[in-house]
C-alpha positions as CSV (number, residue, x, y, z in Angstrom):
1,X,7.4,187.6,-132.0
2,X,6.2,188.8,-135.4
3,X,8.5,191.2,-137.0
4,X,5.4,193.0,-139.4
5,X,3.5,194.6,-136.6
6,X,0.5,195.3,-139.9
7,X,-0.1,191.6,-139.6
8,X,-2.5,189.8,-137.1
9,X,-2.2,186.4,-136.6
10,X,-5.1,184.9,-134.8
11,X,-4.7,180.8,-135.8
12,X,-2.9,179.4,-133.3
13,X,-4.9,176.3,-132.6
14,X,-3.5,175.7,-136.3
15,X,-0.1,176.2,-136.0
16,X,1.8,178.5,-133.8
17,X,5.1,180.7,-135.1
18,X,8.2,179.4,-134.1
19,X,9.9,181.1,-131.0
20,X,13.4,183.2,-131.8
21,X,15.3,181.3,-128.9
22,X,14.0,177.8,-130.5
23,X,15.2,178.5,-133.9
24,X,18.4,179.1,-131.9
25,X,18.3,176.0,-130.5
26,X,17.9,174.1,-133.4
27,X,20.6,175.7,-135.7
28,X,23.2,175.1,-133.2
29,X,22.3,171.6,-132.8
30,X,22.3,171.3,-136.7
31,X,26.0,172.4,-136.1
32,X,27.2,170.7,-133.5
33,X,25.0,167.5,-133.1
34,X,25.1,166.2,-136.9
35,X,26.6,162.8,-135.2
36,X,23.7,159.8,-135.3
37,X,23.1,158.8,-131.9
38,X,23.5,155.5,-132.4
39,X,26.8,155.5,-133.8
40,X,29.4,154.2,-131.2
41,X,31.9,156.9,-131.7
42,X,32.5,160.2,-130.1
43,X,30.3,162.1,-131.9
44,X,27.5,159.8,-131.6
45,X,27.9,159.3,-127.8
46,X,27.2,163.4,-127.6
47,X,24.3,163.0,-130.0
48,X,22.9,160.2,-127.7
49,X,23.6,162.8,-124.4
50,X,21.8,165.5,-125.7
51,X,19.0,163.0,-127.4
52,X,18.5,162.1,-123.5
53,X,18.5,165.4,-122.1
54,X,16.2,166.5,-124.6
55,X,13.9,163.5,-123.7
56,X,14.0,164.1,-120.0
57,X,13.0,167.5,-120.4
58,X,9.9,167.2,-122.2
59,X,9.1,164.3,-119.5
60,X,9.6,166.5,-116.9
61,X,6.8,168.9,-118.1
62,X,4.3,165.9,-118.5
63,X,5.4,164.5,-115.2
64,X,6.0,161.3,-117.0
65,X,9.7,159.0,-116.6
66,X,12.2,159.8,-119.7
67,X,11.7,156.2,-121.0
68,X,8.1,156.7,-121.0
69,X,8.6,159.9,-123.7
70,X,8.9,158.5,-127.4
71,X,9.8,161.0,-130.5
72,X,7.6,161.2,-133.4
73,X,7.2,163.4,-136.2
74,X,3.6,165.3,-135.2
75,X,0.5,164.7,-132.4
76,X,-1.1,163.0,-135.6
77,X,1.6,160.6,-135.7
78,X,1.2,159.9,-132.3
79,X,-2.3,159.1,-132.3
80,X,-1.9,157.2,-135.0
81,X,0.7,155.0,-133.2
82,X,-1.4,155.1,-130.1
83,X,-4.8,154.1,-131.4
84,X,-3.3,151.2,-134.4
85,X,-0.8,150.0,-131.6
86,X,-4.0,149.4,-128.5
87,X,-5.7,147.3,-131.4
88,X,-2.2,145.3,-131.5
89,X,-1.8,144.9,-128.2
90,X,-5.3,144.0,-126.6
91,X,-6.9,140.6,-127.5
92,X,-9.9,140.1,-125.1
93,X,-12.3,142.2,-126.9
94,X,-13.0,144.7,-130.0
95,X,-15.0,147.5,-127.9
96,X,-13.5,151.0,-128.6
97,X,-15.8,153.8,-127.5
98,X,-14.6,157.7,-128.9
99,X,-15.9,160.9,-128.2
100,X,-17.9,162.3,-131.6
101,X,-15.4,165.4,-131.9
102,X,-12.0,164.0,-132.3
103,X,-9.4,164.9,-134.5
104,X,-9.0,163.3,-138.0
105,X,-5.8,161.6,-136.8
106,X,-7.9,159.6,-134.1
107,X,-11.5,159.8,-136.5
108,X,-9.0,158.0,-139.5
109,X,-7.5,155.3,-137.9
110,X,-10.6,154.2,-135.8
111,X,-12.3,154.0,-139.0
112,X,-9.9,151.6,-140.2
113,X,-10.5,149.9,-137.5
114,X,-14.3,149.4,-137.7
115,X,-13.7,148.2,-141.5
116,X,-11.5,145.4,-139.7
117,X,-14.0,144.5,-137.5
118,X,-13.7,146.7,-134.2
119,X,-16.9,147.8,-132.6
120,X,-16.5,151.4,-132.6
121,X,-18.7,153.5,-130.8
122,X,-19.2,157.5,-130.7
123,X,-20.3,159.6,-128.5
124,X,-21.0,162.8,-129.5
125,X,-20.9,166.1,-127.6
126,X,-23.8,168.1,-126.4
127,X,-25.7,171.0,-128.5
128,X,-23.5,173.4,-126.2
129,X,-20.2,171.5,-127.4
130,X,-19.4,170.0,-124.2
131,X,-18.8,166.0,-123.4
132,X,-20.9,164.1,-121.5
133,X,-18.6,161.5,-119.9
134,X,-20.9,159.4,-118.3
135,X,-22.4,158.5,-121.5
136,X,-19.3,157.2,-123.0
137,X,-18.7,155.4,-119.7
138,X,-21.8,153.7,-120.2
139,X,-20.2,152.0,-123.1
140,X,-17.0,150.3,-121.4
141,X,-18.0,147.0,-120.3
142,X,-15.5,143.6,-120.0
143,X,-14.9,143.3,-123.9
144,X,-14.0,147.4,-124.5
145,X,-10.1,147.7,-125.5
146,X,-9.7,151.4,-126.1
147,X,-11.3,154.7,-125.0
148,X,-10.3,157.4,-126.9
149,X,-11.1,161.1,-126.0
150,X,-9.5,164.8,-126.6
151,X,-7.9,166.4,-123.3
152,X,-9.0,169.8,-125.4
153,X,-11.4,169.9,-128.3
154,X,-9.1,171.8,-131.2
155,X,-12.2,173.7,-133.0
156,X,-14.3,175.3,-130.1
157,X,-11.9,174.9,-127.0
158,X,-14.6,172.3,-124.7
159,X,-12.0,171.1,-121.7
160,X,-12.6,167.5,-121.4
161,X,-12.9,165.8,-118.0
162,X,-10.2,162.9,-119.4
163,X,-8.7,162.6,-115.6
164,X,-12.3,161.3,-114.3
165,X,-13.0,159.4,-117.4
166,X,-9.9,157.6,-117.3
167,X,-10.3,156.7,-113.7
168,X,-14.0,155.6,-114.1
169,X,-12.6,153.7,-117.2
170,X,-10.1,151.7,-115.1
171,X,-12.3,151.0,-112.8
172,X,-14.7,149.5,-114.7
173,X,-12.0,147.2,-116.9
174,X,-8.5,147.5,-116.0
175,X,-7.5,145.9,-119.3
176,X,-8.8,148.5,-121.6
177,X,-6.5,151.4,-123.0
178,X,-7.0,155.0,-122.5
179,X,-5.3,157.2,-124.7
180,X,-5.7,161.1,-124.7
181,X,-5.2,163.4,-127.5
182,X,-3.0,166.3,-125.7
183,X,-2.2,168.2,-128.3
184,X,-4.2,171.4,-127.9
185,X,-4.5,171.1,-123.6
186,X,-0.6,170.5,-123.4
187,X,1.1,174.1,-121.8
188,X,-2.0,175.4,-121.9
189,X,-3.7,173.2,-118.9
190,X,-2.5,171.3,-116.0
191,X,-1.5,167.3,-117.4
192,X,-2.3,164.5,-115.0
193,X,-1.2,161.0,-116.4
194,X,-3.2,158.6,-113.8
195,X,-4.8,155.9,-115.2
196,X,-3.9,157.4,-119.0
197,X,-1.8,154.8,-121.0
198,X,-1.1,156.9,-124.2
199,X,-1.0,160.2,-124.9
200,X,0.0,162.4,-127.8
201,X,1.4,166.0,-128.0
202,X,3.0,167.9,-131.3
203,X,5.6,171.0,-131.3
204,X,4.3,173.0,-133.6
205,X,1.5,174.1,-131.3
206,X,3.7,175.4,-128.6
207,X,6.1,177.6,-130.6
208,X,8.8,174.4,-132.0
209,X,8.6,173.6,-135.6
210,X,6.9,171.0,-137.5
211,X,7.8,168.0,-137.7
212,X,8.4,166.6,-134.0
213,X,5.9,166.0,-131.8
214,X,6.2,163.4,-129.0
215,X,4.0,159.9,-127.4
216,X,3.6,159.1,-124.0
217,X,3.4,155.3,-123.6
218,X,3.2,153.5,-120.2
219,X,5.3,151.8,-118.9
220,X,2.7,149.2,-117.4
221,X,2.0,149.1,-121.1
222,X,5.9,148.9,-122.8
223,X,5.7,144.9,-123.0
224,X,2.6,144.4,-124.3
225,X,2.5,147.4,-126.6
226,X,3.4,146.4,-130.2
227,X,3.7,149.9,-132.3
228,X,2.7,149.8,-135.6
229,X,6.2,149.9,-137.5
230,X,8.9,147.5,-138.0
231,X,12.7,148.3,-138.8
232,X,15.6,149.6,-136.0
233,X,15.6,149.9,-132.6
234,X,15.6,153.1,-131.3
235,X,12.7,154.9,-129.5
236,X,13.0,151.4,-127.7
237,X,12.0,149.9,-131.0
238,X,8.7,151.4,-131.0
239,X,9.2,154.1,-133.4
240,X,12.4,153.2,-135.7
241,X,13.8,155.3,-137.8
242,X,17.1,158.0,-136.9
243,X,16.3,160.3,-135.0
244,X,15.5,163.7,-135.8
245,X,17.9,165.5,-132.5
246,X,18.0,169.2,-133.6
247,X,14.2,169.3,-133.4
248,X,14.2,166.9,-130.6
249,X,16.4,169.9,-128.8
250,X,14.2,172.4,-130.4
251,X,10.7,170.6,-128.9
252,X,12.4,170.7,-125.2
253,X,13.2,174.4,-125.3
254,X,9.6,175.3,-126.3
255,X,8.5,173.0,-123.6
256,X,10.9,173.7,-120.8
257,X,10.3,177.8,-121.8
258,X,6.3,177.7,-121.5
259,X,5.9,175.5,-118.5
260,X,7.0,178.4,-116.4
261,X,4.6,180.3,-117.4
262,X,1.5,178.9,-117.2
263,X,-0.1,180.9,-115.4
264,X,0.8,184.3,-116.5
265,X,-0.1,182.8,-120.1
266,X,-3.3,181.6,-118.8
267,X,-4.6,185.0,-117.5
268,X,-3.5,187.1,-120.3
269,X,-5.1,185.3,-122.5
270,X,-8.5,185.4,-120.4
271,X,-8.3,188.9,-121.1
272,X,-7.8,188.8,-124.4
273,X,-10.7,186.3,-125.3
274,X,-13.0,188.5,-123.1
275,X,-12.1,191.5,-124.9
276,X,-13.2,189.7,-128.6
277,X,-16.5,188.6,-126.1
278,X,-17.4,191.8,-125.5
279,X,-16.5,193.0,-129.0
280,X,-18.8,190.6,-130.9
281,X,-21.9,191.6,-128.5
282,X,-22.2,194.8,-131.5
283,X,-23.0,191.7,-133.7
284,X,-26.6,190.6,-132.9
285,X,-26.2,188.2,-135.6
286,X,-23.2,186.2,-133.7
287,X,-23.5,183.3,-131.9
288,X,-21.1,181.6,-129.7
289,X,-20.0,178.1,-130.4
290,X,-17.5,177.4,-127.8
291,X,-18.6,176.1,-124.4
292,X,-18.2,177.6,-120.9
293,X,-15.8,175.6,-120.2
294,X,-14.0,176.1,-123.2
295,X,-9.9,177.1,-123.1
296,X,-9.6,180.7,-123.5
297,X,-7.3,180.2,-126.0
298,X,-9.7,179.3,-128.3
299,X,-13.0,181.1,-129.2
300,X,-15.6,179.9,-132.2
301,X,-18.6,181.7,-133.4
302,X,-20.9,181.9,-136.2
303,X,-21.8,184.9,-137.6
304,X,-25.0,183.5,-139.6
305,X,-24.8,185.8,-142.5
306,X,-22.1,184.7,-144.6
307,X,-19.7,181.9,-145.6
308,X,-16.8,181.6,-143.3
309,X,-14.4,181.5,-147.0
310,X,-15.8,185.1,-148.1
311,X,-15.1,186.5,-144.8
312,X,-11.8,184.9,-143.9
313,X,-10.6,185.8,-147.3
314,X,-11.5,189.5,-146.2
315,X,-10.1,189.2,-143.1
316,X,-6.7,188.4,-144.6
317,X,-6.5,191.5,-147.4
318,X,-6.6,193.2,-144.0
319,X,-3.8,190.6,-142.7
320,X,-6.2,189.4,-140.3
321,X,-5.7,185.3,-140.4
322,X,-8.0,183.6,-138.7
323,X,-9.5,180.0,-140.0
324,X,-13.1,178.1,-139.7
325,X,-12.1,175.1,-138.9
326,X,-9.5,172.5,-138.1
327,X,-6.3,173.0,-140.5
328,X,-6.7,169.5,-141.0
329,X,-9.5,169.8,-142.5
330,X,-8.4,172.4,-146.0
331,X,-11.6,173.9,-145.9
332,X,-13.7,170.9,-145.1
333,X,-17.0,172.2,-143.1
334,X,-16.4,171.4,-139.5
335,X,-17.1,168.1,-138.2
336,X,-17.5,168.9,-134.9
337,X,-20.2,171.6,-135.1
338,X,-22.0,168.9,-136.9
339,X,-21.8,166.3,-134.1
340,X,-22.7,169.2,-132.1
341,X,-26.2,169.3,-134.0
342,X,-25.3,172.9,-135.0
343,X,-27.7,173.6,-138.7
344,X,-25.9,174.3,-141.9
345,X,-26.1,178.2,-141.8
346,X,-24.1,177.8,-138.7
347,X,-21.7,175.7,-140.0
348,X,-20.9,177.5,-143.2
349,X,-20.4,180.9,-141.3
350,X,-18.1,179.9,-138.4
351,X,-15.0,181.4,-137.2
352,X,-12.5,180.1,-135.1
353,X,-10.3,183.0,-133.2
354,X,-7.2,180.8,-131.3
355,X,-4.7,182.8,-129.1
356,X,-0.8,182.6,-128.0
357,X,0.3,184.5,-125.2
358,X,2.1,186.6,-128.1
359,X,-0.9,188.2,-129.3
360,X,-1.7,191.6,-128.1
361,X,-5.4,193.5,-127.5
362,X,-4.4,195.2,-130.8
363,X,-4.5,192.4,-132.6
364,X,-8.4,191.6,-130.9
365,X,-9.1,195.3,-132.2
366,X,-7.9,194.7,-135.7
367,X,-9.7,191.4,-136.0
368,X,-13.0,193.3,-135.1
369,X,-12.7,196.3,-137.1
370,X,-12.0,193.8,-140.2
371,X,-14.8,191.6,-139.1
372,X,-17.4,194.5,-138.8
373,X,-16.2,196.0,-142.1
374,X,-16.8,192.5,-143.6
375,X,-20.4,192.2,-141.9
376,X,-21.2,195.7,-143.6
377,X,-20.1,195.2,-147.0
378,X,-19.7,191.7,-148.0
379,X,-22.6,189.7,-149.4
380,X,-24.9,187.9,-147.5
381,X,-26.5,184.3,-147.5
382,X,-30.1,184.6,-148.7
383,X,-32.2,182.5,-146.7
C-alpha cells in the first residue's frame, strides 16, 4: 500500500493508511452522492439508498441489525456518546466501575462524571498488563449503571474477556449498561454483542479515513437511551447533524474488505510479531510489556536505556515510525504502564510496534537494524 518502499510504517494502532480501493470509494460518492439524504427529492432518495446500504454493511460485520449501527465522526465520539448517554438514561444508581487502562475518550468523560457525582470506580490491570475481571465484577452490585471496559487495550495489545464480563455483569444487575470500547479488537478479533449495550468502533484504524467511525446501541436500549446532543433527526435522532455519506460508503468498503480476511490477516501478522520477538532477544536490556494474551498486532517493550523521544526520533531519520504511546496522548507518558505499576525508567523508554496485514518482514528488519543502531550510539539514561 505505501508507494516509498524506503519508508517503514510500524504505528498502526495510531492510525492506519487509507486503502487505494476506499479512497475510490469515496471520491465517487463525493461525485455522485452530493444529494442530502434527507432531502425528499430524487437525489436525496439515492443518497438515503446508499446511506442504508452503507449502514447495513458495517452491521453485518458486527452481527448487529442496521438500525442498531449509528454514524459518528471517530471511536472517541462514540464513547463519548456511549458513556455521557448511560448516565442519561439510568436513574436507579450512580455506580460505574472501569477498567484502569481505558482510553482518554472513556478516562475523560467518566471523569466528568465523578465531578457530577458518579461513583466511579477503577480497576486496574495486573503488573503483566492483563485484566482481572472478577475484580471489577466484584464492584457491580444493585445501584451500578455502567461497566465500562476495552475489548483490546490500544498501548500493549491485552485481549479483554468483555464477552464473560458482560454476561457476569447482566447477571448480577440486568439494569446496568455495558459498553465496550471496539476500536482496536474490531477486524482484528471475532465480535460477540450478547449482553453488550454499546459499543464503539472508528475507520481510521481499519484502512477508511478519519473522520467516521460508527456506535452500536441496542435496541433493548433505543427508548430509554437519551444521547447527549440535541438538534435534527437523523441517526434516529441520536446523533443529529447531516450526514457525512461518502465516508459512510468509504467506512463499509474497509469493513466489508477485511472481514474476509480475518484469518489470513491474523496469521500473518503472528509471524511478523514473532519475528520482532526473536529480534529483540539481542537486546538483554528489553523488556516486554505486552501480555500473552496480547493481539499480535500490537507489541510494547521497554528498552530501559533511553527515552522513548530520542529513540523514536532516530528511528524516523531512518523512516522507521513507530510511537510510545497512545496518539492520544502527544507525547504524554503512558497511562497504562502506569496503572500497570511499571517504574519510571520503563515508562520513559517504551516502544509500541503496531502491525497491518500491509506490513512486510522487511519492514520488522528495518525497525531492528535502526533500533540496534540507536541502542549503540545514542545516549543513555544515567541511573
Amino acid at each position: 500500500m505505501l508507494q516509498n518502499p524506503e519508508l517503514h510504517y510500524l504505528d498502526n494502532a495510531a492510525t492506519t493508511i487509507v486503502a487505494p480501493e476506499v479512497a475510490d470509494v469515496i471520491n465517487k460518492a463525493m461525485r455522485e452522492h452530493w444529494a442530502n439524504p434527507s432531502s425528499l427529492y430524487a437525489p436525496g432518495a439515492r443518497s438515503e439508498e446508499a446511506l442504508n446500504a452503507a449502514r447495513a454493511a458495517v452491521a453485518r460485520t458486527l452481527g448487529c441489525k442496521s438500525r442498531e449501527l449509528y454514524f459518528t465522526s471517530c471511536g472517541s465520539e462514540s464513547n463519548n456518546m456511549a458513556l455521557l448517554g448511560a448516565a442519561l438514561t439510568r436513574r436507579f444508581g450512580k455506580g460505574i466501575v472501569v477498567s484502569g487502562f481505558e482510553h482518554p475518550s472513556v478516562q475523560k468523560p467518566l471523569e466528568r462524571l465523578a465531578a457530577m457525582g458518579y461513583d466511579v470506580t477503577v480497576v486496574d490491570p495486573g503488573p503483566d498488563g492483563t485484566l482481572d475481571i472478577d475484580r471489577m465484577l466484584d464492584h457491580v452490585d444493585k445501584n451500578t449503571i455502567l461497566v465500562a471496559c476495552m475489548m483490546v487495550n490500544n498501548e500493549v495489545g491485552t485481549r479483554n474477556d468483555v464477552e464473560r464480563l458482560a454476561a457476569e455483569v447482566k447477571r448480577r444487575n440486568s439494569r446496568t449498561i455495558v459498553h465496550v470500547d471496539a476500536v482496536q479488537a474490531w477486524m482484528r478479533v471475532p465480535i460477540k454483542l450478547a449482553n453488550i449495550d454499546t459499543l464503539a468502533v472508528s475507520g481510521h484504524k481499519i484502512h477508511a479515513p478519519k473522520g467516521i467511525g460508527a456506535l452500536y446501541l441496542s435496541d433493548s436500549l433505543y427508548q430509554a437511551f437519551q444521547a447527549p446532543y440535541l438538534g435534527g433527526e437523523q441517526e434516529r435522532e441520536k446523533r443529529p447533524g447531516t450526514e457525512n455519506l461518502p465516508y459512510a460508503l468509504g467506512l463499509a468498503a474497509a469493513a466489508t474488505r477485511l472481514n474476509k480476511t480475518m484469518k489470513s490477516r491474523d496469521t500473518a501478522v503472528r509471524a511478523l510479531n514473532l519475528r520482532l520477538r526473536e529480534g529483540l532477544k539481542a537486546f538483554p536490556e528489553v523488556v516486554i510489556n505486552s501480555p500473552d494474551n496480547a493481539v499480535p498486532e500490537v507489541l510494547n517493550f521497554s528498552e530501559n536505556c533511553i527515552k522513548s523521544e530520542t529513540m523514536l526520533a532516530h528511528l524516523a531519520q531512518q523512516q522507521v515510525y513507530v510511537s510510545s504511546a497512545s496518539a492520544c496522548g502527544r507525547g504524554q507518558p503512558s497511562h497504562t504502564l502506569a496503572a500497570m505499576g511499571r517504574d519510571p525508567l520503563a515508562i520513559d523508554t517504551a516502544i509500541r510496534v503496531s502491525f497491518c496485514a500491509d506490513n512486510t518482514p522487511e519492514d520488522v528488519d528495518a525497525f531492528l537494524n535502526a533500533f540496534e543502531d540507536g541502542m549503540k550510539h545514542l545516549q543513555r539514561i544515567k541511573k
